[in-house]
N, C-alpha and C positions, 0 to 999 in steps of 0.2 A: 504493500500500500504506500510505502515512503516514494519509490519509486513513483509511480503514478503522480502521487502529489508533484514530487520535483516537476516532472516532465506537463502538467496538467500547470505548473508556474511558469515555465519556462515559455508555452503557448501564451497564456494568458500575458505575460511581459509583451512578447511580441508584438500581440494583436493592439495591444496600448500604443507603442512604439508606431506604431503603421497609421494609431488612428482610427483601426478598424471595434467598432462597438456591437457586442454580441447581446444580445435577449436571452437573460437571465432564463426567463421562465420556459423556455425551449431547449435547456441545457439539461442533458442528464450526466451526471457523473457517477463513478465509482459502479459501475452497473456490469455482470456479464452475458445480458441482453437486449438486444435492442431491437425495434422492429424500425428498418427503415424502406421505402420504396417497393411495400407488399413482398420483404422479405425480413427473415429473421436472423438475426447477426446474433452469435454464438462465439464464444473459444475454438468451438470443433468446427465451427464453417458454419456458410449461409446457407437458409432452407429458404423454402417457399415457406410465405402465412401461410397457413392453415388454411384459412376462410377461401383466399383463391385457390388451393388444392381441391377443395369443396365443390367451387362451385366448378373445378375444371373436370372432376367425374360427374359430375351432372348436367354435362353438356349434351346438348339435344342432340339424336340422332341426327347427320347431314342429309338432308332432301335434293338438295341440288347442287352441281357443281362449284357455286359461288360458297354453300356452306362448308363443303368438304375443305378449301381452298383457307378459310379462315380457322375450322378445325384445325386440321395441319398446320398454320403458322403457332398457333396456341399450344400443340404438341410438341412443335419443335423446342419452342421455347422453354418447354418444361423438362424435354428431354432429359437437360444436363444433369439432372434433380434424381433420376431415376438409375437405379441398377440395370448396364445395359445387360445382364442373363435374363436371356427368356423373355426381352423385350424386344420388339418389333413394331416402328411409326412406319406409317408411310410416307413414299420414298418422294422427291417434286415429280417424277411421270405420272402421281395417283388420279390427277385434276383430269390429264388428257385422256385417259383410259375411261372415266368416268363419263367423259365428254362423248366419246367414242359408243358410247353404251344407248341404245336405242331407249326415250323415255325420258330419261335424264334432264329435265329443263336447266337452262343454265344461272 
């Protein structure tokens, strides 16, 4: 904890020095969690929130080529999140094959 404090003075001096003034009440200190940008920052690594993990399994089945197209970017993104054993997204040819499919509105 001494650590921290030094280094948590050491910023704070700076930020004086530059001129640059922070809002107290948007500060958290001494924490080893924080949720920033719909992820959660940890010691061990960032995870997804939760709540968008939630609501990324209860995404509607895709009806049409536009939704598969938005699924998949929403997939990819989450990918990195995920143990690639035994997992399997679709690949960028999913859209045109779908396209390709008679019925399909786009």
């Amino acid at each position: 904890m001494k650590e921290h404090t030094r280094k948590l003075q050491n910023i704070l001096e700076r930020l004086e020095k530059a001129n640059i003034k922070i809002q107290p009440e948007k500060c958290v200190f001494a924490t080893d969690m924080e949720e920033y940008v719909a992820h959660i920052c940890t010691p061990q690594g960032i995870r997804p929130d939760p709540k968008n993990v939630e609501a990324f399994a209860d995404y509607p089945v895709p009806k049409t080529v536009k939704d598969v197209r938005s699924f998949v970017v929403l997939a990819g993104y989450y990918k990195r999140h995920v143990s690639s054993k035994g997992t399997a997204l679709p690949g960028p040819g999913i859209t045109r094959s779908l396209a390709s499919l008679s019925g399909v509105p786009d």
